[in-house]
Backbone bond lengths (Angstrom), bond angles and torsions (degrees), N, CA, C in turn:
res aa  C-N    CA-C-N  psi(-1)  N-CA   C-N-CA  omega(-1)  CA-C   N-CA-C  phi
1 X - - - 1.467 - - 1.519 110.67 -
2 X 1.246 115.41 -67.90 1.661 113.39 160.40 1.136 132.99 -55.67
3 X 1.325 126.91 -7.62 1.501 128.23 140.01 0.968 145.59 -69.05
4 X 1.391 104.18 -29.46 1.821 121.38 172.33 1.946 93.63 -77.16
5 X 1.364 116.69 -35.12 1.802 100.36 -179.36 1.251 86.44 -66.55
6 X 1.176 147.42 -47.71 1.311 121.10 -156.65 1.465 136.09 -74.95
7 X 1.464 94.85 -16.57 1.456 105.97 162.68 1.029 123.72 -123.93
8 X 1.786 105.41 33.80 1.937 111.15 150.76 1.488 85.94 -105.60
9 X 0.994 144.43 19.90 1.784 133.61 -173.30 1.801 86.10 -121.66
10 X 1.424 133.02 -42.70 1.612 112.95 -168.59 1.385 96.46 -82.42
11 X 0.955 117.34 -4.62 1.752 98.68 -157.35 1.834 92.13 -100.59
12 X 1.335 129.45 -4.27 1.548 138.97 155.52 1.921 100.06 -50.24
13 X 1.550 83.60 130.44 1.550 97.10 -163.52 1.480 93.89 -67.49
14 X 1.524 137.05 155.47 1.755 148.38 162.04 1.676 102.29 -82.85
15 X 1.118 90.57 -170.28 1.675 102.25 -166.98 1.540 84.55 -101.20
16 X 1.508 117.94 159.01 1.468 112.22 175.15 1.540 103.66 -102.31
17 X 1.903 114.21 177.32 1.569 82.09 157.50 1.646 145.10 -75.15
18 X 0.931 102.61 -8.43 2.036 116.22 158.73 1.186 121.93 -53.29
19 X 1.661 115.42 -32.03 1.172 105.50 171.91 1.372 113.53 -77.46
20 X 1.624 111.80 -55.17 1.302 104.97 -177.06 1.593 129.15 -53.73
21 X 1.218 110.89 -18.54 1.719 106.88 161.53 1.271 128.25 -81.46
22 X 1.682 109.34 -19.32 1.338 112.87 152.88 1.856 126.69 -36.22
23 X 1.668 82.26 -50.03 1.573 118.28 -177.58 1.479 105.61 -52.15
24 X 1.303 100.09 -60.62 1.593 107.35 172.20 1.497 137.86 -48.59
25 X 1.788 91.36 -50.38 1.237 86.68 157.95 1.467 154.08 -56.32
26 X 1.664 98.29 -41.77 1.125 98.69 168.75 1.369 130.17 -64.91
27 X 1.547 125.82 -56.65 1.527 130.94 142.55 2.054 109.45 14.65
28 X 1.424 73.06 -72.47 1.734 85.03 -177.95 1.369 117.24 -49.68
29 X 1.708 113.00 -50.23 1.309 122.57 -175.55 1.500 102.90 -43.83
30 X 1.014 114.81 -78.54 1.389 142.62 -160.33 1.609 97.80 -55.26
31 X 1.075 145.94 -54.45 1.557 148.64 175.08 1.591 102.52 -53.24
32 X 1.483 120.23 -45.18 1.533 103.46 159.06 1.381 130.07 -57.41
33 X 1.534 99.81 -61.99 1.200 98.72 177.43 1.160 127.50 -57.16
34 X 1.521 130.16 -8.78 1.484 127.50 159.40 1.478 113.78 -69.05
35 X 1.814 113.24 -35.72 1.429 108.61 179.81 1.511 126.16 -65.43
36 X 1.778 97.56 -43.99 1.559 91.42 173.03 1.276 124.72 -65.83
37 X 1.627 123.34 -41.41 1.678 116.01 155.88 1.423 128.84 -21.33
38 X 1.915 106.81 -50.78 1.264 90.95 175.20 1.503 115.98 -84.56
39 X 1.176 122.89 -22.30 1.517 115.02 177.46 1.341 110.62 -59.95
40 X 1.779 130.89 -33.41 1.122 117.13 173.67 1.427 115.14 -75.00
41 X 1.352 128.79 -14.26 1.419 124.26 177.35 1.517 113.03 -78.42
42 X 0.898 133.46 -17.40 1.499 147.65 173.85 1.494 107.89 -95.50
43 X 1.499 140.37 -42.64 1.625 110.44 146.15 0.976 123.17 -63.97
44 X 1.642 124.28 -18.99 1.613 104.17 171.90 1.775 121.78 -66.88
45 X 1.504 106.95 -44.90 1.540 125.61 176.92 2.423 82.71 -52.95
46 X 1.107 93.90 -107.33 1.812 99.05 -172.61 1.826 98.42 -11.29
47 X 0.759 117.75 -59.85 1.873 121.80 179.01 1.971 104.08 -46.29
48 X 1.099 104.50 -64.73 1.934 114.10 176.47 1.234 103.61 -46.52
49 X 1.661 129.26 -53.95 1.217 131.82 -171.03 1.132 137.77 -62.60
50 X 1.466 101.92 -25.63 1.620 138.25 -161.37 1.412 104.34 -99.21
51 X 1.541 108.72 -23.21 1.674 107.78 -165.74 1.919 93.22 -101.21
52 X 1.703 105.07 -22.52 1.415 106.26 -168.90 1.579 108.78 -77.25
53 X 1.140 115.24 -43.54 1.389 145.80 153.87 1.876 106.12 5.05
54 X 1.997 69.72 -84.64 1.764 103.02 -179.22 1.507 117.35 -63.43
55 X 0.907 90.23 -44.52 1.846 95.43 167.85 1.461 118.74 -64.13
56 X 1.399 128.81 -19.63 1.172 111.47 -168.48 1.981 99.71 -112.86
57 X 1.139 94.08 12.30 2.001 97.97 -179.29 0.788 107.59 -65.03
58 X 1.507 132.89 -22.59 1.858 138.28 -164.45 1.405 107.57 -130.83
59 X 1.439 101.00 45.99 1.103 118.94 -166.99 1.712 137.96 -132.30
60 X 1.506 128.50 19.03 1.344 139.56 -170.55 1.488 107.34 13.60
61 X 1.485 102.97 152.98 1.173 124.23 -48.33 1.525 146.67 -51.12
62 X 1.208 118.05 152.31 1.729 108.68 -142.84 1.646 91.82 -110.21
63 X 0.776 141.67 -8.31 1.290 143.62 152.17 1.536 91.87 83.00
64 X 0.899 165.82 130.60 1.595 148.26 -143.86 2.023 90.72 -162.87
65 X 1.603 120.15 -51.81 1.340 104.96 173.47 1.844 126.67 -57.74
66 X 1.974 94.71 -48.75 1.539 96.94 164.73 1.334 115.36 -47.61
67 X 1.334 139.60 -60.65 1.294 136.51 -176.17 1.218 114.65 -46.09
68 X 1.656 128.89 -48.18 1.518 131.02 -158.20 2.081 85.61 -78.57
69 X 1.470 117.70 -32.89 1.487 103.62 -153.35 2.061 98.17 -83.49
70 X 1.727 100.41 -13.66 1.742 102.68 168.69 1.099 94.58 -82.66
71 X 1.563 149.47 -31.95 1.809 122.82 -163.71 1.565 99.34 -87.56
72 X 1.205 108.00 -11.16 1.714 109.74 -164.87 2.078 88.07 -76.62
73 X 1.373 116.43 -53.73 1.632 119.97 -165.21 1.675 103.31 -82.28
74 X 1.198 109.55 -33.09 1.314 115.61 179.29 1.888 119.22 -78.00
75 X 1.138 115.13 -17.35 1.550 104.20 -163.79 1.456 83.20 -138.31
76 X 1.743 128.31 -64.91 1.688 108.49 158.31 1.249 136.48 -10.64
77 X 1.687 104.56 -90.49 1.155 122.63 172.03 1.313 116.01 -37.69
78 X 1.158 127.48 -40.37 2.056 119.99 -166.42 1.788 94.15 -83.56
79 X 1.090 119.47 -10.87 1.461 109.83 -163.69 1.456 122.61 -43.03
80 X 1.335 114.73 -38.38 1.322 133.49 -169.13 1.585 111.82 -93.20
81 X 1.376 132.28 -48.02 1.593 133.99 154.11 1.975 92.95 -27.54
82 X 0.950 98.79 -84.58 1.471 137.83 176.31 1.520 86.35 -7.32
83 X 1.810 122.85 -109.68 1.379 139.31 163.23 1.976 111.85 -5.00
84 X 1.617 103.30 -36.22 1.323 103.08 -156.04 1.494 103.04 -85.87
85 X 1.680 106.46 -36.28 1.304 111.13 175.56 1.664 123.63 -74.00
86 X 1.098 118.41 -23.50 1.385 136.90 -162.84 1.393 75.99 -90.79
87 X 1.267 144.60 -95.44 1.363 145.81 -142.91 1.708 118.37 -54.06
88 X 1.294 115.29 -21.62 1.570 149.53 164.09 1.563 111.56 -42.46
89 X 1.555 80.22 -90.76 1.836 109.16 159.45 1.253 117.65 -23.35
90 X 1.334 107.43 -78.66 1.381 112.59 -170.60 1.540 133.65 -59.02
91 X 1.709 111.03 -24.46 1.533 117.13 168.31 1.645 78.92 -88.14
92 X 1.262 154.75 -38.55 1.683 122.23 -153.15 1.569 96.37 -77.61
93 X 1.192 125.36 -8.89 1.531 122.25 -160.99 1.857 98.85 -109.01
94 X 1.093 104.84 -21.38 1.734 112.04 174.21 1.497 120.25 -90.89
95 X 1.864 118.49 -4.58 0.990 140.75 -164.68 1.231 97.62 -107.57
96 X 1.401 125.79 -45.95 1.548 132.66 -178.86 1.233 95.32 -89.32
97 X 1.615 155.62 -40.21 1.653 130.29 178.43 1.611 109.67 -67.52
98 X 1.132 106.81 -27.96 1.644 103.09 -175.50 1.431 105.39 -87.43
99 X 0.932 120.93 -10.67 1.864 113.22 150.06 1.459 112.32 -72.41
100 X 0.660 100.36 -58.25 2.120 105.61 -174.73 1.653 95.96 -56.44
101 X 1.249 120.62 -51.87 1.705 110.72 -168.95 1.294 103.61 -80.43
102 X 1.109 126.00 -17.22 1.838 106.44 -158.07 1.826 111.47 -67.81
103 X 1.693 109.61 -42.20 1.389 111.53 156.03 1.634 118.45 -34.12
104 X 1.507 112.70 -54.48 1.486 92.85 -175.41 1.789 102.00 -97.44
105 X 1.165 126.38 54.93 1.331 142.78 -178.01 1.768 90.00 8.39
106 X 1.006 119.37 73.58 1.392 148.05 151.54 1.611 134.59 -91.10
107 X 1.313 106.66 -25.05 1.287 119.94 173.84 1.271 123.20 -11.67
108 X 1.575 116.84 -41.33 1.216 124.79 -161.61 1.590 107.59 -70.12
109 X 1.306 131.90 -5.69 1.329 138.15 -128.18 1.958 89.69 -134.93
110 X 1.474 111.61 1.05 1.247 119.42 -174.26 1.562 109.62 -66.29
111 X 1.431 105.94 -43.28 1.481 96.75 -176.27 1.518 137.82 -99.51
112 X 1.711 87.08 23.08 1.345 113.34 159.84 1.507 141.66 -75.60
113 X 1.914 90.30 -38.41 1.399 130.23 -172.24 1.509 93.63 -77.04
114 X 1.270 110.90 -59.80 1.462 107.44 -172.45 1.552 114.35 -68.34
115 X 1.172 133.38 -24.95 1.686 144.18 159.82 1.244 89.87 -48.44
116 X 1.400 156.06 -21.49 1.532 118.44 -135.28 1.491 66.50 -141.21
117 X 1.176 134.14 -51.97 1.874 122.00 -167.75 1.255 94.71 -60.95
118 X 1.645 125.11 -57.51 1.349 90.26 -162.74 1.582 117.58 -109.59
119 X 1.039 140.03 36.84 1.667 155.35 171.50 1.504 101.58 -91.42
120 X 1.368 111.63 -54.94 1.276 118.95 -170.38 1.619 114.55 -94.52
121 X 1.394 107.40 -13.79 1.953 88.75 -175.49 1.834 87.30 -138.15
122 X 1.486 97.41 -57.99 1.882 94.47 -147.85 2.070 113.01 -69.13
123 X 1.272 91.34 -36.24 1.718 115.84 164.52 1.398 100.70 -33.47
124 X 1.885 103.99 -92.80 1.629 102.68 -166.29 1.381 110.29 -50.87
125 X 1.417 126.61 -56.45 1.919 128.39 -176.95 1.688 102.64 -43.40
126 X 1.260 121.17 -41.14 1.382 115.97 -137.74 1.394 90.46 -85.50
127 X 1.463 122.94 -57.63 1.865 136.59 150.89 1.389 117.65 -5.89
128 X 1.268 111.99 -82.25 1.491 141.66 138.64 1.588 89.86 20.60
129 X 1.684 107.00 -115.81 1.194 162.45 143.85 1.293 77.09 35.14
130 X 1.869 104.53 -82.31 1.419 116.51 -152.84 1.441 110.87 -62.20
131 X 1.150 120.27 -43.43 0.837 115.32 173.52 1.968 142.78 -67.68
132 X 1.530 96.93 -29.57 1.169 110.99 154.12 1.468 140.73 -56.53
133 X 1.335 109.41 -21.02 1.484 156.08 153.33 1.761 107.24 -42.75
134 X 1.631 101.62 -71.01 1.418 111.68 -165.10 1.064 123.17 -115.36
135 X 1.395 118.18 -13.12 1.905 122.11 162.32 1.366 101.43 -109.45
136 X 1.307 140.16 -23.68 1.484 118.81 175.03 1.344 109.71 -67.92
137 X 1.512 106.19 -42.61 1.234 111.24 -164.23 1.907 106.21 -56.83
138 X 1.716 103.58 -43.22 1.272 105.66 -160.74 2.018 118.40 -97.44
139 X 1.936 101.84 15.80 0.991 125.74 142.22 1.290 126.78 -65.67
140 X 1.106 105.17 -66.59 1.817 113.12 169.99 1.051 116.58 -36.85
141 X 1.465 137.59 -58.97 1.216 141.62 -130.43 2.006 88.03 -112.97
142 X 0.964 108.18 -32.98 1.518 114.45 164.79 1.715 112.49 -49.16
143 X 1.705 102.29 -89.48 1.363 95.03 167.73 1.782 150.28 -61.57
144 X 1.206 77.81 -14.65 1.819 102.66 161.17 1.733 107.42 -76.78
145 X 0.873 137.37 -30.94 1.627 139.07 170.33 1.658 92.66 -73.79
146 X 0.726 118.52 -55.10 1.875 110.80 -175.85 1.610 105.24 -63.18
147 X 0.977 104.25 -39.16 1.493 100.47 174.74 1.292 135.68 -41.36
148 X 1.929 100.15 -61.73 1.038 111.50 -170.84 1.362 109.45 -98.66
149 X 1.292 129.79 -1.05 1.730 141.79 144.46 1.503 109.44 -56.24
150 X 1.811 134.84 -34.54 1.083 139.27 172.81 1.781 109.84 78.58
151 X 1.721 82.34 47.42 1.490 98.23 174.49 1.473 115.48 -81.06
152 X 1.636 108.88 -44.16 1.255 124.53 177.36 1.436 87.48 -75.04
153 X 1.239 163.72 -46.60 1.512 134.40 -174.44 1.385 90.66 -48.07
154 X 1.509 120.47 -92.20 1.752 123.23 -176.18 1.440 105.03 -4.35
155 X 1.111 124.90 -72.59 1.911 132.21 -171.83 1.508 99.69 -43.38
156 X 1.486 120.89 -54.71 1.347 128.15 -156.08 1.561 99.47 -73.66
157 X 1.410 133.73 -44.78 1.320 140.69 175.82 1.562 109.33 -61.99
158 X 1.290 132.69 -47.84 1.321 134.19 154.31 1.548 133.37 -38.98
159 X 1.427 91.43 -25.26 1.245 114.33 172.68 1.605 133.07 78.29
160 X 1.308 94.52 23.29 1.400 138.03 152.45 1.657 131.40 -14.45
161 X 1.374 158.10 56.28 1.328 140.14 -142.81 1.945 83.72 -77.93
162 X 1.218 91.69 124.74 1.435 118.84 176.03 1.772 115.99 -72.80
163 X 1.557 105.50 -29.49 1.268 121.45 -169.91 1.613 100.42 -72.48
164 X 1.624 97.61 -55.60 1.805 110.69 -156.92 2.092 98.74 -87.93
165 X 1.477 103.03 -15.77 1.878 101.81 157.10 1.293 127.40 -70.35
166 X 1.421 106.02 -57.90 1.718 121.66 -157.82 1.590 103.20 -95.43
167 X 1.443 132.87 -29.57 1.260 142.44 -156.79 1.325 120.48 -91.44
168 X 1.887 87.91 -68.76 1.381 85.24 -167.64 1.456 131.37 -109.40
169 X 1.592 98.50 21.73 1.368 122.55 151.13 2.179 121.88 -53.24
170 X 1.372 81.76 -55.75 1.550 94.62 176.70 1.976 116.79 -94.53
171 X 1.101 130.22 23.77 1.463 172.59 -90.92 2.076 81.42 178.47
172 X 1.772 93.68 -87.69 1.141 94.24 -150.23 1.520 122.00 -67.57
173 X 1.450 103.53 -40.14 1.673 123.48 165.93 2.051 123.01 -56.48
174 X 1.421 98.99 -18.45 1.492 86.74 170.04 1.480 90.09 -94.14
175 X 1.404 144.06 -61.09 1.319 129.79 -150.41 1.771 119.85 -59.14
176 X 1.774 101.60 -5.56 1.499 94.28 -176.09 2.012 76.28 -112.25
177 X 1.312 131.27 -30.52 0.959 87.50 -177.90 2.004 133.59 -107.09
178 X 1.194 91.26 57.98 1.863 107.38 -162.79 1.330 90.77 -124.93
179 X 1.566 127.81 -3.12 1.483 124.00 178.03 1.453 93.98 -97.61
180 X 1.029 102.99 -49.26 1.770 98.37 -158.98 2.093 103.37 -87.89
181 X 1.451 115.35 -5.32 1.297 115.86 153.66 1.404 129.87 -61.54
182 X 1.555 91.47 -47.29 1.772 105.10 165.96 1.752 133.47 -66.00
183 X 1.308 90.28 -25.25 1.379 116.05 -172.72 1.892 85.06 -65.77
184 X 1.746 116.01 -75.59 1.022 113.29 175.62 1.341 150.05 -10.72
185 X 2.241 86.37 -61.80 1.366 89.87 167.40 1.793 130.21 -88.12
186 X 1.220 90.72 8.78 1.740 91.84 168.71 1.098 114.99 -73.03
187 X 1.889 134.72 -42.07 0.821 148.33 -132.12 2.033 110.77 -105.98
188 X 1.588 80.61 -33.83 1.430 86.96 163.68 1.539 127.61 -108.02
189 X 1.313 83.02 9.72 1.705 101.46 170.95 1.770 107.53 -82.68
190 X 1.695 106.33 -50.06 1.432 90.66 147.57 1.477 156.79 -50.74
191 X 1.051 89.21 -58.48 1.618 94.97 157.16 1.304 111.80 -55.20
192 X 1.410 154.25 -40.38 1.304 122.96 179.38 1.465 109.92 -76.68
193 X 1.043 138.55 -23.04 1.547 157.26 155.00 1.567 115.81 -40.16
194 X 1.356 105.76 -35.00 1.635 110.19 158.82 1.394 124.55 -100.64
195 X 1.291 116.94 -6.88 1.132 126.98 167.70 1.822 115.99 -66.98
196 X 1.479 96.68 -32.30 1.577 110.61 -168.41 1.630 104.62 -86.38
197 X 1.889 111.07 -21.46 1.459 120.36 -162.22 1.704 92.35 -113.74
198 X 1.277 123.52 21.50 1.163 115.58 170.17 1.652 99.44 -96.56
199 X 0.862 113.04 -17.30 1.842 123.54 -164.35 1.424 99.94 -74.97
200 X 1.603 108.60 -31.61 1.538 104.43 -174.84 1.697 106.49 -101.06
201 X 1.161 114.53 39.33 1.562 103.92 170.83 1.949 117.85 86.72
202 X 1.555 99.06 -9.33 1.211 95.89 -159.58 2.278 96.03 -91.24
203 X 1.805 92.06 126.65 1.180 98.85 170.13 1.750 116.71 -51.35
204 X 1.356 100.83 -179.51 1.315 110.13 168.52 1.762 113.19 -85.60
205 X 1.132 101.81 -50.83 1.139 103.70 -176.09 1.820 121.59 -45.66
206 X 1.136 99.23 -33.53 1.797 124.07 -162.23 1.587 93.06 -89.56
207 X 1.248 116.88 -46.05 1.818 113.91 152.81 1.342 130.67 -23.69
208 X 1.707 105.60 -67.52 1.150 115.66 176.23 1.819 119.58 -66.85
209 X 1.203 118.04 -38.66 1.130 131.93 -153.24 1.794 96.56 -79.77
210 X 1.317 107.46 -15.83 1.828 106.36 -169.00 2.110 99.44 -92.22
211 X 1.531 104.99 -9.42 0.967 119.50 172.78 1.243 123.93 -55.58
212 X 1.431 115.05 -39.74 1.528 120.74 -167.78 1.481 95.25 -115.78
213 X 1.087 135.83 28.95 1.322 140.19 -165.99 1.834 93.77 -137.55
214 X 1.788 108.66 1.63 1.493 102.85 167.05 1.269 99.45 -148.55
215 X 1.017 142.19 -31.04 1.497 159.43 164.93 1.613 105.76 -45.17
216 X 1.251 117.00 127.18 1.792 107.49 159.60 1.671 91.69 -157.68
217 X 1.753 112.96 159.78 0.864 141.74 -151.11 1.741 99.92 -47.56
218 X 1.435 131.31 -44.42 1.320 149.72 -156.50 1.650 102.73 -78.05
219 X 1.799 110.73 -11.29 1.301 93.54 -161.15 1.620 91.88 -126.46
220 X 1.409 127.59 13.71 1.865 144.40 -177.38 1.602 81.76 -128.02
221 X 1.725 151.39 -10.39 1.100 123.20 142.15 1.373 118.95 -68.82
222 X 1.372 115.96 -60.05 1.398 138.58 168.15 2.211 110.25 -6.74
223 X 1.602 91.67 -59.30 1.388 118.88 -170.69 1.316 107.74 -55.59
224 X 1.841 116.44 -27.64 1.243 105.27 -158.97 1.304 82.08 -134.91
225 X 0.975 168.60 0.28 1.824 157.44 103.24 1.780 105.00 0.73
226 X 1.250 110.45 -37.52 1.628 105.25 -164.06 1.200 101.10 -76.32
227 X 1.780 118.08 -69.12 1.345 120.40 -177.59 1.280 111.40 -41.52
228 X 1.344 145.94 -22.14 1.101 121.34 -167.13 1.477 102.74 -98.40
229 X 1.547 132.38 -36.20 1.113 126.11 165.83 1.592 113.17 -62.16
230 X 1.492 133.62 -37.84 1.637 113.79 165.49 1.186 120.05 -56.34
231 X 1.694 119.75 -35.89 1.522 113.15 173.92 1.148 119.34 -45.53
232 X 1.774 124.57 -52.61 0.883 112.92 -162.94 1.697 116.11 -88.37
233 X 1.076 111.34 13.64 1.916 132.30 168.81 1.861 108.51 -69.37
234 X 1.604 85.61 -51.68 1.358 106.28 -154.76 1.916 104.82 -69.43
235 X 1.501 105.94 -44.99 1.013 135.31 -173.84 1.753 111.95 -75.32
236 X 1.333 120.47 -39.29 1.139 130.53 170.80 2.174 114.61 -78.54
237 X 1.001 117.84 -36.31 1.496 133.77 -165.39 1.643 77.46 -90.32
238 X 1.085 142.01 -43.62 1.635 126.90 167.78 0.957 138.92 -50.83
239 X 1.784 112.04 -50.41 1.090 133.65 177.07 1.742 106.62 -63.88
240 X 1.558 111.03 -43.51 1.384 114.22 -154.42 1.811 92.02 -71.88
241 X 1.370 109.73 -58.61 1.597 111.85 -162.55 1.559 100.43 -68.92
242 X 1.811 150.54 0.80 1.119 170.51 -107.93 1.770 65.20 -138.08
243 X 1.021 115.71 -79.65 1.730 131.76 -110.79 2.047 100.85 -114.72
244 X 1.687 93.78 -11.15 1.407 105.32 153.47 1.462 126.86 -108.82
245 X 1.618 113.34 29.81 0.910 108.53 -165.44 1.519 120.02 -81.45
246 X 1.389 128.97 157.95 1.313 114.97 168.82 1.427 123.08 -170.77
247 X 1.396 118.64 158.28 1.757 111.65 -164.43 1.917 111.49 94.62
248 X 1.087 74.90 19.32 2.001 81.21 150.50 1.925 102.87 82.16
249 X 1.336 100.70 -125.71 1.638 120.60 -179.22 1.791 101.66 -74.39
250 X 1.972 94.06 -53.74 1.549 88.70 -172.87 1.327 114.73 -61.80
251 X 1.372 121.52 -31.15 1.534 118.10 -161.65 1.530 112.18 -65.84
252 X 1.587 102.79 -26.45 1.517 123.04 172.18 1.541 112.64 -41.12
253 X 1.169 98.80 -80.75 1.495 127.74 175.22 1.504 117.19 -49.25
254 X 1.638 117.78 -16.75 1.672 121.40 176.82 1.513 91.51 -95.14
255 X 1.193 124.31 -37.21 1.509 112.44 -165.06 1.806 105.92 -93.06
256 X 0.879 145.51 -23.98 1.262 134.28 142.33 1.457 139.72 -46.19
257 X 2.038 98.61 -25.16 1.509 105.59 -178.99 1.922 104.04 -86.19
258 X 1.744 95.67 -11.59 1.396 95.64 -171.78 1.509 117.08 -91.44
259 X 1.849 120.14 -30.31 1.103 111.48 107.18 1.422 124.23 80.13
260 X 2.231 76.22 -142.78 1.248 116.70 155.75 1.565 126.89 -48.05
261 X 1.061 114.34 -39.41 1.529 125.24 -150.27 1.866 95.00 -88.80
262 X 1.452 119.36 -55.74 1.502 128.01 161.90 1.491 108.90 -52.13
263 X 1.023 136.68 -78.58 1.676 115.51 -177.37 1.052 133.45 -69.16
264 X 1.655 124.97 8.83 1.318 145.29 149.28 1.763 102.44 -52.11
265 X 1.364 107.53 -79.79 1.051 127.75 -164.88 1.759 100.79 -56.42
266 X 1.677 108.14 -65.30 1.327 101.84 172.42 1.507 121.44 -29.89
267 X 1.203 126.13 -72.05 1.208 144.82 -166.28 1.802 104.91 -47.05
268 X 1.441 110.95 -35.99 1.080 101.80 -172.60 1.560 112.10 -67.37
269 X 1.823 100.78 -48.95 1.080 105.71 -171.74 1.448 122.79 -85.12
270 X 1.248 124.00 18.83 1.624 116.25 165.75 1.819 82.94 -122.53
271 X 1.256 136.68 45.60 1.166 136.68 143.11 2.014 114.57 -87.11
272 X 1.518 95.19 -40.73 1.154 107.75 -165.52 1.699 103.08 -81.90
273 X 1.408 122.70 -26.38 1.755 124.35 152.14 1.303 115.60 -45.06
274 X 1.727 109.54 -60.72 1.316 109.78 -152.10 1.697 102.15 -78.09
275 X 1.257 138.63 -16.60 1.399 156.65 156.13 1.497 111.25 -56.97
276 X 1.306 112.70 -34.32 1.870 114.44 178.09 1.625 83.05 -78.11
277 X 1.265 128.08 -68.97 1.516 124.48 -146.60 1.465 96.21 -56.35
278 X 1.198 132.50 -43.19 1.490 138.96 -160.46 1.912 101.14 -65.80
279 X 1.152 92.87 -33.15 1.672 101.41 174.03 0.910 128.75 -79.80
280 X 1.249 94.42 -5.12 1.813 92.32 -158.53 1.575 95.93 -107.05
281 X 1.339 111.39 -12.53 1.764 113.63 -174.77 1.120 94.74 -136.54
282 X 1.670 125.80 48.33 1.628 125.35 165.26 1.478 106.93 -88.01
């Protein structure tokens, strides 16, 4: 009797291998299609936040101490990263054109080259960068500690708008202060750039003058169009992963490293848009 089940049970057809890659395939399907779902549910949430954000800046109450104590850590505080990188840049970038020109005794044309690398590309990215680095990072990990302490519950039970408290206070303080960071590091990006082109004979005057001989109005808008769209990348991708944070200390520390790592990347790549559009209507 238990032998005959056993060989009405082998003689049941197996899966072939066609099926099982069938198998596979689908598996697969479905594990994407769960990923892109959630990736689209998380630009939609970052998209809601970003529009609630903006909407509520012109909007009472304006919170006026939070704001002054984000422009004080946010545009203060970076000053010196800021100064250190810009001033870097600008002799390593005046060090490498005055090699390339000195053959065609061009030199003079150095502090043109360097006006135009970094006003228009390396300035806003490089700003950016730094800053995305050290206030996104230390947004996140800010409002993500309230989070998972259930500070923002407390706020929310008080009855608190969490958006127009925690958000768009620091919202408003990077976008005014990522212009005038950049502004900075252009400026002392020159100056170290003439510091490096003073070595080769080149006056001051002949510095300045190669400036406007590459520089025009479309490309000192250009310079300051970016910072304000990375600010508000940098400033928004903080706030959002801040305020989704979760899983204690570690979750802290994943959503700040993630962060960094998204408005890195972001930043680069709606650099390389906003640089086509600028070209495309120069």
């Amino acid at each position: 009797m238990c032998t005959r089940r056993w060989e009405k049970r082998s003689s049941l057809p197996g899966k072939t291998g066609r099926d099982r890659r069938g198998d596979q395939l689908v598996m697969t399907g479905r594990a994407l299609s769960g990923m892109l779902k959630s990736v689209f549910g998380e630009v939609q949430e970052y998209s809601r936040l970003s529009w609630s954000a903006v909407r509520k800046i012109f909007s009472r109450p304006f919170y006026y101490r939070e704001f002054a104590i984000q422009m004080d850590k946010i545009g203060v505080g970076s000053l010196f990263i800021i100064v250190l990188t810009g001033t870097f840049t600008g002799m390593v970038m005046a060090l490498q054109f005055l090699a390339q020109l000195k053959p065609f005794a061009a030199t003079s044309y150095v502090g043109g080259m360097v006006a135009v690398t970094m006003v228009k590309e390396l300035g806003p990215v490089l700003s950016s960068l730094m800053v995305a680095g050290r206030v996104g990072s230390a947004i996140t990990a800010e409002l993500g500690t309230m989070v998972v302490t259930e500070q923002v519950d407390a706020m929310q039970v008080e009855g608190t708008d969490i958006v127009k408290r925690l958000v768009t206070p620091r919202l408003k303080a990077i976008l005014i202060s990522m212009p005038l960071l950049t502004i900075v590091t252009d400026t002392v990006s020159l100056i170290g750039g003439y510091a490096m082109a003073a070595g080769s004979d080149i006056k001051p005057i002949m510095y300045i003058n190669s400036l406007t001989k590459f520089m025009y109005f479309i490309d000192y808008a250009e310079g300051l169009v970016k910072p304000l769209i990375f600010g508000f990348i940098i400033a928004m991708m903080g706030c959002y992963n801040g305020l989704n944070t979760s899983g204690g200390a570690a979750g802290v520390g994943e959503a700040a490293k993630r962060t960094v790592v998204l408005s890195s990347v972001i930043i680069l790549v709606t650099d390389f848009f906003i640089a086509k559009i600028f070209v495309t209507f120069r």
